[in-house]
PQR file of N, CA, C, O and H, with PARSE charges and radii, in Angstrom:
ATOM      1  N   UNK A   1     187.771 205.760  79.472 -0.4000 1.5000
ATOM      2  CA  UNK A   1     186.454 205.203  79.296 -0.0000 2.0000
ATOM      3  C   UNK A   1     185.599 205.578  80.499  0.5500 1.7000
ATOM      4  O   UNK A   1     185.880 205.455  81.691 -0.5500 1.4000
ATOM      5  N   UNK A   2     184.449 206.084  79.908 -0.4000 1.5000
ATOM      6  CA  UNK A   2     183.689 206.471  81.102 -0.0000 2.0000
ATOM      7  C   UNK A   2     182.467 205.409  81.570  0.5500 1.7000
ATOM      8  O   UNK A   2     181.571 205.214  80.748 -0.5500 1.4000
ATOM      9  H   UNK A   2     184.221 206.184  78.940  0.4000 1.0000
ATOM     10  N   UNK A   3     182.408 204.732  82.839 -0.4000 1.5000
ATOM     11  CA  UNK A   3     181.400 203.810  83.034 -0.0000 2.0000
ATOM     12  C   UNK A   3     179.729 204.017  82.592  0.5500 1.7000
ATOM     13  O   UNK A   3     178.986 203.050  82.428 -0.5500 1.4000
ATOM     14  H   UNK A   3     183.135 204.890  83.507  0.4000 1.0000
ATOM     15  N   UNK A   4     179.189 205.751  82.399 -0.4000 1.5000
ATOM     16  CA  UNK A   4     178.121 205.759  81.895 -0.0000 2.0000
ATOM     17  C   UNK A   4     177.958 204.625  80.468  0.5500 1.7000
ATOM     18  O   UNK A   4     176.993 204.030  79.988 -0.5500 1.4000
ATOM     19  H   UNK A   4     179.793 206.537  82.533  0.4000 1.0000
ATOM     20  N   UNK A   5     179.577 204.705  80.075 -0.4000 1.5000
ATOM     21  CA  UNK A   5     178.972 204.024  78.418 -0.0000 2.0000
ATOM     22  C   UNK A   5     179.864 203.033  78.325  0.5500 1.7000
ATOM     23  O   UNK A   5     180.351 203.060  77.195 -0.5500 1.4000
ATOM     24  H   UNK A   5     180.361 205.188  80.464  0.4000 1.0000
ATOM     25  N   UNK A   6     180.428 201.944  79.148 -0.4000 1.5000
ATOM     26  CA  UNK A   6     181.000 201.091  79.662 -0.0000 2.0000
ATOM     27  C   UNK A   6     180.382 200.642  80.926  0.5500 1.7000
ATOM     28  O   UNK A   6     180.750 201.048  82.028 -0.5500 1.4000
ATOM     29  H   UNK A   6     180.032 201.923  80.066  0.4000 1.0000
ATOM     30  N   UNK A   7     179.369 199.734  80.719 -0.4000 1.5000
ATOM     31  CA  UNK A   7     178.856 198.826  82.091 -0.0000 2.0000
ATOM     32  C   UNK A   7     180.265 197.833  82.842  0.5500 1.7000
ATOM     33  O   UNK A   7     180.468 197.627  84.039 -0.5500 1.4000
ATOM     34  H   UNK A   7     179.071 199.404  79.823  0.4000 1.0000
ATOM     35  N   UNK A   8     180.783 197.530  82.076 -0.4000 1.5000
ATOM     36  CA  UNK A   8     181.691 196.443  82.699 -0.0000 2.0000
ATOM     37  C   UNK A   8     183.347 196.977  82.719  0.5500 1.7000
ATOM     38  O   UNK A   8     184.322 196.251  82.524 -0.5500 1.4000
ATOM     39  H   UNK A   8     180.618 197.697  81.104  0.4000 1.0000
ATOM     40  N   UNK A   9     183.373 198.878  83.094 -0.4000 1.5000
ATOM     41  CA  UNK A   9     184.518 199.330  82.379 -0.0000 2.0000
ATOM     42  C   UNK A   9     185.409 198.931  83.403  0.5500 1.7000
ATOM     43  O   UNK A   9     186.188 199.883  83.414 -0.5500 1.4000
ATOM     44  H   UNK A   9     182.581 199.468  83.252  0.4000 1.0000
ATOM     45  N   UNK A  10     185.834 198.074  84.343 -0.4000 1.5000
ATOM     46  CA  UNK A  10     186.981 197.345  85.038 -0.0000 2.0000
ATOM     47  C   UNK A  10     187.266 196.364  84.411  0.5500 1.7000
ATOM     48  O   UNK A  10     188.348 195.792  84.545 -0.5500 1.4000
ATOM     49  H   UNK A  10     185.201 197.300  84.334  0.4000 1.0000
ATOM     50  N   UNK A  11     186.417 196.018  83.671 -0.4000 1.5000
ATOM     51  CA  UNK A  11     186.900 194.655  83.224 -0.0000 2.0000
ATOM     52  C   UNK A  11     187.843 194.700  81.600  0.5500 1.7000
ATOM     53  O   UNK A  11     188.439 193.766  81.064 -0.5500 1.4000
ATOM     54  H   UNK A  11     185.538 196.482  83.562  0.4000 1.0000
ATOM     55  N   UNK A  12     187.692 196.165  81.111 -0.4000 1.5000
ATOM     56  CA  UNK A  12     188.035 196.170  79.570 -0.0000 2.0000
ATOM     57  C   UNK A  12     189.340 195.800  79.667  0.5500 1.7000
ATOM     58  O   UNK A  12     190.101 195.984  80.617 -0.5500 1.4000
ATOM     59  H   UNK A  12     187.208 196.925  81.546  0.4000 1.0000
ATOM     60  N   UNK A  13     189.579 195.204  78.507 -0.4000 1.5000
ATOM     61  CA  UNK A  13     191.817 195.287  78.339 -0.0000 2.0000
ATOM     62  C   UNK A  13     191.291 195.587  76.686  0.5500 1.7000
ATOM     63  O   UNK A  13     190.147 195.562  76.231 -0.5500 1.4000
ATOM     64  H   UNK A  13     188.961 195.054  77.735  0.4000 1.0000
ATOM     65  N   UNK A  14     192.671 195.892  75.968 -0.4000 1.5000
ATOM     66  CA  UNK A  14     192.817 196.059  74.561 -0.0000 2.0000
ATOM     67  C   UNK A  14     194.059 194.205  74.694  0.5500 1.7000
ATOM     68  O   UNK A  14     194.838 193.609  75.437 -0.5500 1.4000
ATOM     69  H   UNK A  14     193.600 195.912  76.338  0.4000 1.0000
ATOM     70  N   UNK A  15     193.224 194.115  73.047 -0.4000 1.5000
ATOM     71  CA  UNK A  15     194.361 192.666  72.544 -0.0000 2.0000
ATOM     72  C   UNK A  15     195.154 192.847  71.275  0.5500 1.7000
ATOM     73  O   UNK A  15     195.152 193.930  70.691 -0.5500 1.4000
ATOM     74  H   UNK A  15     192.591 194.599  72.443  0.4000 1.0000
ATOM     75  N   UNK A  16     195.770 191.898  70.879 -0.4000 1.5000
ATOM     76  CA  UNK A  16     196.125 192.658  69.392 -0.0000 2.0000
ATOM     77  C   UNK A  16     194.885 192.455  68.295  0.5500 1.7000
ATOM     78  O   UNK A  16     195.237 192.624  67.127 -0.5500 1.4000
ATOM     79  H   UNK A  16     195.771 191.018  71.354  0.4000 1.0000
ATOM     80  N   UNK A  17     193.679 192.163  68.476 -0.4000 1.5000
ATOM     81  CA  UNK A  17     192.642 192.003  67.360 -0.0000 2.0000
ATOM     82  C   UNK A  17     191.730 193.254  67.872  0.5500 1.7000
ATOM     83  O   UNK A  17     190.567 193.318  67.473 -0.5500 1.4000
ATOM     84  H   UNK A  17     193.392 192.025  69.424  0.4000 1.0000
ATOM     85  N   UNK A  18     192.232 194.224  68.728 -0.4000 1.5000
ATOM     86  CA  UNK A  18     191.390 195.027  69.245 -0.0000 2.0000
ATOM     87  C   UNK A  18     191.771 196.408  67.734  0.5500 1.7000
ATOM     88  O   UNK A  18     192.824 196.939  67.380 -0.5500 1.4000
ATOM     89  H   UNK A  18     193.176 194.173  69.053  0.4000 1.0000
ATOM     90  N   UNK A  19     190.333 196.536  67.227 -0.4000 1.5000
ATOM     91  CA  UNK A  19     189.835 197.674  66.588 -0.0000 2.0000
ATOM     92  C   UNK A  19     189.586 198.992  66.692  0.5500 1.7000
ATOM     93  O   UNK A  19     188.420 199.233  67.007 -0.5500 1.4000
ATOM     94  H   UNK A  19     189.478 196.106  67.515  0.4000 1.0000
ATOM     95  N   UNK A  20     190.335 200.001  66.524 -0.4000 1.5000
ATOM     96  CA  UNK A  20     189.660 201.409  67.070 -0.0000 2.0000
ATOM     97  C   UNK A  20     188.825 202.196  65.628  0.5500 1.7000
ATOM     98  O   UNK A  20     188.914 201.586  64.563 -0.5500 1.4000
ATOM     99  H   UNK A  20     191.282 199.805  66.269  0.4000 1.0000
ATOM    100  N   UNK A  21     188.281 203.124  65.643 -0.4000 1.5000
ATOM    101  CA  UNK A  21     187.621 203.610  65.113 -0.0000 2.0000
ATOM    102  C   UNK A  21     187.498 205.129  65.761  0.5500 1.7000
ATOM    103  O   UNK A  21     186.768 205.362  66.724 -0.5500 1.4000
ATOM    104  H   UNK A  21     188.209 203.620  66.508  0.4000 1.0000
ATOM    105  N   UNK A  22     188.223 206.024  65.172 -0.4000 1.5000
ATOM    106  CA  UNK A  22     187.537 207.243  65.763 -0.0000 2.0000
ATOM    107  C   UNK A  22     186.369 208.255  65.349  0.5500 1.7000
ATOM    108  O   UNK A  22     185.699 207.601  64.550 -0.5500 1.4000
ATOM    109  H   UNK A  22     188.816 205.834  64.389  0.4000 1.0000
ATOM    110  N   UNK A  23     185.867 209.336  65.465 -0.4000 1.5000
ATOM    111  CA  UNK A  23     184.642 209.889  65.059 -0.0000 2.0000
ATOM    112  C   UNK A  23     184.070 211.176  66.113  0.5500 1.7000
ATOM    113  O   UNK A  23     183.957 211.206  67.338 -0.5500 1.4000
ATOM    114  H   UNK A  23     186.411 209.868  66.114  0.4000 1.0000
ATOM    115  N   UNK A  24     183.786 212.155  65.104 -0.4000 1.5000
ATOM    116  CA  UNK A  24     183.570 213.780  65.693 -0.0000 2.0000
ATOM    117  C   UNK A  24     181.745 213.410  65.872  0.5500 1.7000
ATOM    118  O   UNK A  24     181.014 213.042  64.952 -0.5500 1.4000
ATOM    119  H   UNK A  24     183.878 212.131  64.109  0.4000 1.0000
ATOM    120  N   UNK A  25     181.406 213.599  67.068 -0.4000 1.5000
ATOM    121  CA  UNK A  25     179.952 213.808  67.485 -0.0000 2.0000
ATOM    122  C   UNK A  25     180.057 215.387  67.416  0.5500 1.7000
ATOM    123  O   UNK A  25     180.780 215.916  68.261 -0.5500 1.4000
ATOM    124  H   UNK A  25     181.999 213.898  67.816  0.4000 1.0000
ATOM    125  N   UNK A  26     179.767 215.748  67.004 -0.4000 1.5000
ATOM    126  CA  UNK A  26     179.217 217.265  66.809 -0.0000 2.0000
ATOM    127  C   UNK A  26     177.949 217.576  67.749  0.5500 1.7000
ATOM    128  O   UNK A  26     178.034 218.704  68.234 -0.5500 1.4000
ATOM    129  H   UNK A  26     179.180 215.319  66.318  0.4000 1.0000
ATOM    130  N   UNK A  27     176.952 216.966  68.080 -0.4000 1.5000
ATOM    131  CA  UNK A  27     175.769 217.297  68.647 -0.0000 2.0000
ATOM    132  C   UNK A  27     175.962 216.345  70.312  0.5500 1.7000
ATOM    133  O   UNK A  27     174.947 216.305  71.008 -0.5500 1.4000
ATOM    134  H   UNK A  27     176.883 216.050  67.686  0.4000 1.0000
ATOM    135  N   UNK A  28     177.251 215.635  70.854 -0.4000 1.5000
ATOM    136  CA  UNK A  28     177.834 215.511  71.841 -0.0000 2.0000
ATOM    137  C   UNK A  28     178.233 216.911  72.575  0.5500 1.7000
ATOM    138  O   UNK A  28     178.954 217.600  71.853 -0.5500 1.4000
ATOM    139  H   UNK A  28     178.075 215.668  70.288  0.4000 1.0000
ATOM    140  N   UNK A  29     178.042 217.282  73.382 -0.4000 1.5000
ATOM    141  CA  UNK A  29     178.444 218.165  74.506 -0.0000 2.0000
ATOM    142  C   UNK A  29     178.918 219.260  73.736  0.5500 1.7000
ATOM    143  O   UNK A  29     179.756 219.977  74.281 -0.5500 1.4000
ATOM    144  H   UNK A  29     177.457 216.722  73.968  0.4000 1.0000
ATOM    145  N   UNK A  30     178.529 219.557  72.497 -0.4000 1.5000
ATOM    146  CA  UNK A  30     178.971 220.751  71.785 -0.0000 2.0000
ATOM    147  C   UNK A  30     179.690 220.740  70.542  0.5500 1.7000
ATOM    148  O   UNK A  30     179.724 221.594  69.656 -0.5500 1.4000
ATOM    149  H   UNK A  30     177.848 218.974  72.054  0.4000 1.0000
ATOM    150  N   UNK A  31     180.570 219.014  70.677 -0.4000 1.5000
ATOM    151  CA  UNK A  31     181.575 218.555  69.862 -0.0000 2.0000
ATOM    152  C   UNK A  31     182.565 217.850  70.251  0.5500 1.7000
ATOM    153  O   UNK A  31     183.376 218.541  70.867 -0.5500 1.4000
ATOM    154  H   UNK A  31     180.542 218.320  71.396  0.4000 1.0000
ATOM    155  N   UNK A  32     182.997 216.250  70.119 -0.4000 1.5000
ATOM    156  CA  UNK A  32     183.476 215.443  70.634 -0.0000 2.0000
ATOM    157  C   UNK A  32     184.192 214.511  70.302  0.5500 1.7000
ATOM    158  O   UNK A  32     183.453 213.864  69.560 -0.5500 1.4000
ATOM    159  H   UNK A  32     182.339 215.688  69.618  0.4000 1.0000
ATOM    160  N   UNK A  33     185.069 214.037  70.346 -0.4000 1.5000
ATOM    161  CA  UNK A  33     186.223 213.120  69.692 -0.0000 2.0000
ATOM    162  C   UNK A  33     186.219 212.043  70.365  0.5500 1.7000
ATOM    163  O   UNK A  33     186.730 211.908  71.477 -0.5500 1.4000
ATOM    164  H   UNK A  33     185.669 214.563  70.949  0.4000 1.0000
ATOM    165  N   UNK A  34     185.314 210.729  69.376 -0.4000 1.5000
ATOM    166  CA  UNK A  34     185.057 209.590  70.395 -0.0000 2.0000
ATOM    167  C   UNK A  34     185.990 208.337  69.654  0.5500 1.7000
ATOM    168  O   UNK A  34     186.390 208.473  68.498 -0.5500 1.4000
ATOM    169  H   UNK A  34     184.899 210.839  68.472  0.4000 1.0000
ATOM    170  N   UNK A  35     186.250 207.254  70.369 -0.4000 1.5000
ATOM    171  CA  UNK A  35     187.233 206.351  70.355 -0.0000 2.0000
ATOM    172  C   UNK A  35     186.280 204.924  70.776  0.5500 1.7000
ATOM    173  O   UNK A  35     186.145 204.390  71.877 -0.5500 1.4000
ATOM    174  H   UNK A  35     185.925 207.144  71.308  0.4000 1.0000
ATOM    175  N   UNK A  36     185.749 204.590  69.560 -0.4000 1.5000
ATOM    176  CA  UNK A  36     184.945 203.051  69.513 -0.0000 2.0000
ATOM    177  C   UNK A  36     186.399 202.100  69.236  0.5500 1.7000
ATOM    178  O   UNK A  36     187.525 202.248  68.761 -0.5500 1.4000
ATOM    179  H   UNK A  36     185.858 205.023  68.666  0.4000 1.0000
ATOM    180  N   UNK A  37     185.545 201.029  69.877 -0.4000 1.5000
ATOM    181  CA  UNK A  37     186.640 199.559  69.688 -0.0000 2.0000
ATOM    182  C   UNK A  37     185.968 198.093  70.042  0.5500 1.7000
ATOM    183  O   UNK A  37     185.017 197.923  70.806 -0.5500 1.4000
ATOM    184  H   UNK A  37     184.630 200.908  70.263  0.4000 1.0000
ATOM    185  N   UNK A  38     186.544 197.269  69.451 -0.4000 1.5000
ATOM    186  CA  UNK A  38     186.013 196.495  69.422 -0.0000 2.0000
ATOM    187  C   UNK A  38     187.021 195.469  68.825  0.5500 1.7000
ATOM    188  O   UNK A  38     187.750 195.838  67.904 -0.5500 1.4000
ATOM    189  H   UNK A  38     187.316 197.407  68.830  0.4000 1.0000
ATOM    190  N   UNK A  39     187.123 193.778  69.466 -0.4000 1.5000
ATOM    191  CA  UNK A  39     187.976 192.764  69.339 -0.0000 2.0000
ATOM    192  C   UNK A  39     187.728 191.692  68.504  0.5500 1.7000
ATOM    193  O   UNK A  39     188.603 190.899  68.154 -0.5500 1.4000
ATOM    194  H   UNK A  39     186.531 193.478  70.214  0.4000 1.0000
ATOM    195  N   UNK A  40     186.123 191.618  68.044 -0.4000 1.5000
ATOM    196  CA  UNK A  40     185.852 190.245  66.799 -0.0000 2.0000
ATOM    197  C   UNK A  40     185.458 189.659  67.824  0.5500 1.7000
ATOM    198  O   UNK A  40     185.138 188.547  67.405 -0.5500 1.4000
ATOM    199  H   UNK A  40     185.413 192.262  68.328  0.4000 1.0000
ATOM    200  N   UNK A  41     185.145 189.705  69.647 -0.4000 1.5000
ATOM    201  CA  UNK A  41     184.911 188.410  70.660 -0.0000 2.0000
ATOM    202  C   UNK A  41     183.964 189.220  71.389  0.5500 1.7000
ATOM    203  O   UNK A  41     183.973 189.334  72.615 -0.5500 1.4000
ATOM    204  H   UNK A  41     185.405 190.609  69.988  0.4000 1.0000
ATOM    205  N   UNK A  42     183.138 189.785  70.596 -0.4000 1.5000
ATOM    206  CA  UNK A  42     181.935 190.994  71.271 -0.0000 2.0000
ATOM    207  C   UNK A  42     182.221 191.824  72.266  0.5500 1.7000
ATOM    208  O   UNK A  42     181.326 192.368  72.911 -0.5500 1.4000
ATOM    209  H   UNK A  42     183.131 189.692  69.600  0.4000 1.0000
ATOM    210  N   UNK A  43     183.480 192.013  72.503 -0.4000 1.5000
ATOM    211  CA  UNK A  43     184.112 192.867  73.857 -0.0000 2.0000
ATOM    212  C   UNK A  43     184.501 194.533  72.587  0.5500 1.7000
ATOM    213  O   UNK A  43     185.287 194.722  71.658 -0.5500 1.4000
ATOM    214  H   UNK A  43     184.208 191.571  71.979  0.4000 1.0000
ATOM    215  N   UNK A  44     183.341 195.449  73.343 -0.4000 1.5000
ATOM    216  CA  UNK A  44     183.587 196.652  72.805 -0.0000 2.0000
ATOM    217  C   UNK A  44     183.632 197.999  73.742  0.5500 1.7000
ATOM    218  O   UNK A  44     182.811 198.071  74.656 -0.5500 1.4000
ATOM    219  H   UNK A  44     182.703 195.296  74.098  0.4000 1.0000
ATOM    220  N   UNK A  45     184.183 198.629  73.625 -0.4000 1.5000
ATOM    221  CA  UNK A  45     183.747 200.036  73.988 -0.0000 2.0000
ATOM    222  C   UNK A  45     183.634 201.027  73.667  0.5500 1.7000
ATOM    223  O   UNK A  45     183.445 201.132  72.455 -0.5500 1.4000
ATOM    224  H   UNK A  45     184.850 198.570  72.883  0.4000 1.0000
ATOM    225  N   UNK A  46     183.659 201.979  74.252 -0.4000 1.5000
ATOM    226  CA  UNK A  46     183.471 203.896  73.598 -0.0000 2.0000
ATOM    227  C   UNK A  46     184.391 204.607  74.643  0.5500 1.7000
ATOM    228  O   UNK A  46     184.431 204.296  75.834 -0.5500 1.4000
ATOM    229  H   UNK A  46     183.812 201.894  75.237  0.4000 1.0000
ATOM    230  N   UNK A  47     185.087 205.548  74.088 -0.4000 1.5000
ATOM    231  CA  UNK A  47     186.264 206.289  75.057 -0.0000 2.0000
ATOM    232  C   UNK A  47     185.966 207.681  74.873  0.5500 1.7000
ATOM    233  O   UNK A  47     185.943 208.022  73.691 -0.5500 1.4000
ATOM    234  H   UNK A  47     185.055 205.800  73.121  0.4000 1.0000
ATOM    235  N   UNK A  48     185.773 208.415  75.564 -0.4000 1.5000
ATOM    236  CA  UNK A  48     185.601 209.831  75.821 -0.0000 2.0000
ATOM    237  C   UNK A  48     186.847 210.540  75.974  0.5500 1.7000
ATOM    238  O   UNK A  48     187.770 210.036  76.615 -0.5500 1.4000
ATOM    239  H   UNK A  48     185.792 208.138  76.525  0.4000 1.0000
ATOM    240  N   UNK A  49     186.943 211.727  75.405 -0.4000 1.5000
ATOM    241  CA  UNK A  49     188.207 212.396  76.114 -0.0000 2.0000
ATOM    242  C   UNK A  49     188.242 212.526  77.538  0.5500 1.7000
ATOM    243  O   UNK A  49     187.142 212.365  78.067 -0.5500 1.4000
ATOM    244  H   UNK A  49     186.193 212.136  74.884  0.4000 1.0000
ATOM    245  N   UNK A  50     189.376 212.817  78.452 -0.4000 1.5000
ATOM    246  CA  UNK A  50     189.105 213.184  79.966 -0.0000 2.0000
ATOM    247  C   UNK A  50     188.851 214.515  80.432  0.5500 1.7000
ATOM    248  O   UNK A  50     188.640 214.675  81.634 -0.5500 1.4000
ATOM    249  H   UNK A  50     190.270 212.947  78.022  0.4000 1.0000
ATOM    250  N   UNK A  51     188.841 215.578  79.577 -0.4000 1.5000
ATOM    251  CA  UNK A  51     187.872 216.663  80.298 -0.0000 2.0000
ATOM    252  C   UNK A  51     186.354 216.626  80.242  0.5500 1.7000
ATOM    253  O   UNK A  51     185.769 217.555  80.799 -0.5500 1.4000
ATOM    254  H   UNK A  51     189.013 215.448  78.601  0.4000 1.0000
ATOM    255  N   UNK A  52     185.514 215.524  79.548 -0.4000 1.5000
ATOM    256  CA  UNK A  52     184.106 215.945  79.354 -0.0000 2.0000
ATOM    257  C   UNK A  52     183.623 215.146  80.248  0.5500 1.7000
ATOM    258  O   UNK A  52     182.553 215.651  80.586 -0.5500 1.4000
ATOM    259  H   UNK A  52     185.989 214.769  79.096  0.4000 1.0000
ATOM    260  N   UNK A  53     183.888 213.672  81.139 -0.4000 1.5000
ATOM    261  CA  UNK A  53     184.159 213.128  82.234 -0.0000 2.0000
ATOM    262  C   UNK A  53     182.882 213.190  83.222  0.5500 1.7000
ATOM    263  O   UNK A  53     183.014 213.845  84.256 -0.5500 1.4000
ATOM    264  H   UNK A  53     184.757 213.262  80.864  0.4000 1.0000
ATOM    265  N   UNK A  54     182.078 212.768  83.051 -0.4000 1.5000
ATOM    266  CA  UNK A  54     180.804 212.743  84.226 -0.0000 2.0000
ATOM    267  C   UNK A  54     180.212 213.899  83.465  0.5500 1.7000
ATOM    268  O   UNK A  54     179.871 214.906  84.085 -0.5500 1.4000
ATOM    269  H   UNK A  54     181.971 212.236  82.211  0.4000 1.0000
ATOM    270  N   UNK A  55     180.098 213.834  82.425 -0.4000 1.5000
ATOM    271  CA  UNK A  55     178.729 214.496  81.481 -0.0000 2.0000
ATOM    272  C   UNK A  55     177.455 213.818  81.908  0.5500 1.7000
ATOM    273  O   UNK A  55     176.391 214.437  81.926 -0.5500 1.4000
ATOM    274  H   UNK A  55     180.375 213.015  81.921  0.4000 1.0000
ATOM    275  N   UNK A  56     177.556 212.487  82.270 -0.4000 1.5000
ATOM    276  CA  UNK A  56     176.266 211.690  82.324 -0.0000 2.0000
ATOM    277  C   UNK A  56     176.077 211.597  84.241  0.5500 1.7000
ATOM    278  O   UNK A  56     175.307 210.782  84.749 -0.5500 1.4000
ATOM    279  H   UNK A  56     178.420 211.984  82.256  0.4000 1.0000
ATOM    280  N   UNK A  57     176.652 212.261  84.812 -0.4000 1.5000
ATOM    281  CA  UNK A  57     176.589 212.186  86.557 -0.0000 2.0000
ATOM    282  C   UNK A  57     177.927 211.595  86.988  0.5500 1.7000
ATOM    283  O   UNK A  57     178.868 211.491  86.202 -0.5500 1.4000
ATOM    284  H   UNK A  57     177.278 212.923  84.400  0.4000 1.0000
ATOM    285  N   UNK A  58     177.981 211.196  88.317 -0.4000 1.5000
ATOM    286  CA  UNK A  58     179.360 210.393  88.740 -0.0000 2.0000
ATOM    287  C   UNK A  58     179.279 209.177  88.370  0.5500 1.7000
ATOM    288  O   UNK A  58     178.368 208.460  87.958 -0.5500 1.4000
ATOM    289  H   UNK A  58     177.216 211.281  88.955  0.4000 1.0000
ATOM    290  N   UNK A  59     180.382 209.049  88.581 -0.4000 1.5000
ATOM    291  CA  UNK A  59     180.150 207.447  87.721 -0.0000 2.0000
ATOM    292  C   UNK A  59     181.745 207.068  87.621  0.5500 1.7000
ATOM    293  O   UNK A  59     182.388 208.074  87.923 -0.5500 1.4000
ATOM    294  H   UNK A  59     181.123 209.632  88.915  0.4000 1.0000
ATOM    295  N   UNK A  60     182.629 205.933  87.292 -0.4000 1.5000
ATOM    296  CA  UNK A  60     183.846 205.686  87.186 -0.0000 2.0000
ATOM    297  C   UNK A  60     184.643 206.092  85.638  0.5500 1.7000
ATOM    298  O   UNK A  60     184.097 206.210  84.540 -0.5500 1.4000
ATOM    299  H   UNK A  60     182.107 205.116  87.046  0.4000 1.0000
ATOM    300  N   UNK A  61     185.636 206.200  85.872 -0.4000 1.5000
ATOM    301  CA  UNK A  61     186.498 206.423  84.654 -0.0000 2.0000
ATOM    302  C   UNK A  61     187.867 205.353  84.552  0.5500 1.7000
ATOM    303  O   UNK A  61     188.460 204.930  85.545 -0.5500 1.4000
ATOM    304  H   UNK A  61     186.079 206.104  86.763  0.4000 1.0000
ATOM    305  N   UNK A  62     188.156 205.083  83.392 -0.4000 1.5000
ATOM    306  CA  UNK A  62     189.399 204.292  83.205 -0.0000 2.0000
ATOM    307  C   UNK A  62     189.972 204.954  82.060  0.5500 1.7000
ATOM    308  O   UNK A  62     189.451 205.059  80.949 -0.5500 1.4000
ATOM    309  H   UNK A  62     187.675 205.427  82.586  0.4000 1.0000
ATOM    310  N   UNK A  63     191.213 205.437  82.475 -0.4000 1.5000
ATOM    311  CA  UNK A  63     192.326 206.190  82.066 -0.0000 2.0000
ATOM    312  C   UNK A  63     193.175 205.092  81.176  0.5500 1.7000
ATOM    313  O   UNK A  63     193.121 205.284  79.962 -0.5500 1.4000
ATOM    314  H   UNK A  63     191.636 205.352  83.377  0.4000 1.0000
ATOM    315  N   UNK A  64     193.941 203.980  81.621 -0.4000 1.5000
ATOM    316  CA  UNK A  64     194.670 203.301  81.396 -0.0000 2.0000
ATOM    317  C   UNK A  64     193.705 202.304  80.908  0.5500 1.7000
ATOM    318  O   UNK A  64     192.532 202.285  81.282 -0.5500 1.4000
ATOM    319  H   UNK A  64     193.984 203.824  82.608  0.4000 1.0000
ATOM    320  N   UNK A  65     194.360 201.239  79.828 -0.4000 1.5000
ATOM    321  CA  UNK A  65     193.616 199.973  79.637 -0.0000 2.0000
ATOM    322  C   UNK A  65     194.283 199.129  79.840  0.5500 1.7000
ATOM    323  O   UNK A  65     195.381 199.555  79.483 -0.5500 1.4000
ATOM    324  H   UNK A  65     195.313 201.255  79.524  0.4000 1.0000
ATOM    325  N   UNK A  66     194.511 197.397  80.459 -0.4000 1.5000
ATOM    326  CA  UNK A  66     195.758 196.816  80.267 -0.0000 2.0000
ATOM    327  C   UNK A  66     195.411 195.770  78.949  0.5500 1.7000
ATOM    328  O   UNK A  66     194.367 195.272  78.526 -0.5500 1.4000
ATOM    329  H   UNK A  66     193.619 197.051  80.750  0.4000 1.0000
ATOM    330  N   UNK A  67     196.292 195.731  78.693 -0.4000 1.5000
ATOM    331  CA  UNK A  67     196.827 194.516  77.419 -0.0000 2.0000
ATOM    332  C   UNK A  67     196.357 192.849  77.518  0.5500 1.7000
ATOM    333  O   UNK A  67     196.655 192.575  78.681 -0.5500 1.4000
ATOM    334  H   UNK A  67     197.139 196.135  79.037  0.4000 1.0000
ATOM    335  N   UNK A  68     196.051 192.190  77.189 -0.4000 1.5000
ATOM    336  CA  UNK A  68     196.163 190.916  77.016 -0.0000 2.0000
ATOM    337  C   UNK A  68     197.234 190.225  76.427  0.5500 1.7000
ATOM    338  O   UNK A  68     197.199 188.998  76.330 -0.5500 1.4000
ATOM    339  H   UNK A  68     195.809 192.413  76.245  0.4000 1.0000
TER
END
Protein backbone atom coordinates (compact mmCIF):
# COMPACT_ATOMS: atom_id res chain seq x y z
CA UNK A 1 0.00 0.00 0.00
CA UNK A 2 1.27 3.14 -1.02
CA UNK A 3 0.64 6.24 1.44
CA UNK A 4 -0.19 8.58 -1.67
CA UNK A 5 -3.59 6.53 -1.60
CA UNK A 6 -3.60 5.45 2.02
CA UNK A 7 -3.58 8.59 4.42
CA UNK A 8 -3.54 6.48 7.52
CA UNK A 9 -1.36 3.53 5.78
CA UNK A 10 0.38 2.56 9.40
CA UNK A 11 -2.52 2.12 10.77
CA UNK A 12 -4.22 -0.54 8.13
CA UNK A 13 -4.51 -4.41 9.39
CA UNK A 14 -6.75 -6.93 7.27
CA UNK A 15 -9.70 -8.87 9.61
CA UNK A 16 -11.64 -11.77 8.66
CA UNK A 17 -14.64 -9.39 7.25
CA UNK A 18 -11.90 -7.73 5.24
CA UNK A 19 -13.02 -7.64 1.33
CA UNK A 20 -10.66 -7.61 -1.61
CA UNK A 21 -11.61 -6.75 -4.95
CA UNK A 22 -9.16 -6.72 -7.71
CA UNK A 23 -9.15 -4.61 -11.09
CA UNK A 24 -6.86 -3.71 -14.35
CA UNK A 25 -6.54 0.31 -14.59
CA UNK A 26 -5.41 0.40 -18.01
CA UNK A 27 -5.00 4.28 -18.18
CA UNK A 28 -2.85 3.87 -14.60
CA UNK A 29 0.87 4.18 -15.39
CA UNK A 30 0.30 2.37 -18.67
CA UNK A 31 -1.61 -0.60 -16.97
CA UNK A 32 -2.12 -1.74 -13.46
CA UNK A 33 -3.29 -4.42 -11.16
CA UNK A 34 -5.01 -2.77 -8.23
CA UNK A 35 -6.14 -4.48 -4.91
CA UNK A 36 -9.28 -2.47 -3.21
CA UNK A 37 -10.53 -3.63 0.28
CA UNK A 38 -12.60 -2.91 2.53
CA UNK A 39 -14.09 -4.40 6.18
CA UNK A 40 -18.09 -3.30 6.48
CA UNK A 41 -16.35 -0.70 9.54
CA UNK A 42 -15.37 2.03 6.80
CA UNK A 43 -11.67 0.95 7.08
CA UNK A 44 -10.60 0.67 3.27
CA UNK A 45 -7.78 0.72 1.05
CA UNK A 46 -6.07 0.48 -2.44
CA UNK A 47 -2.79 -1.66 -2.94
CA UNK A 48 -0.46 -1.05 -5.74
CA UNK A 49 1.95 -3.52 -6.98
CA UNK A 50 5.67 -2.82 -5.58
CA UNK A 51 7.44 -1.86 -8.69
CA UNK A 52 5.17 1.23 -9.63
CA UNK A 53 5.91 2.61 -5.91
CA UNK A 54 6.25 6.50 -5.64
CA UNK A 55 4.42 7.11 -8.99
CA UNK A 56 2.81 9.93 -6.96
CA UNK A 57 6.49 11.34 -5.31
CA UNK A 58 8.06 9.87 -1.99
CA UNK A 59 5.91 8.99 0.23
CA UNK A 60 5.65 5.57 2.52
CA UNK A 61 4.87 2.06 1.50
CA UNK A 62 3.46 -0.99 3.44
CA UNK A 63 4.48 -4.28 2.18
CA UNK A 64 3.10 -6.43 4.96
CA UNK A 65 -0.40 -5.91 6.61
CA UNK A 66 -0.98 -7.32 10.16
CA UNK A 67 -4.13 -9.27 11.06
CA UNK A 68 -6.61 -8.52 13.69
Amino acid sequence: MEGADNADVDQQAVTPKTAFENSFEADFLGGVEVISASDGRGIAFRAIPYYVWDNCGANKMKVWLPGE
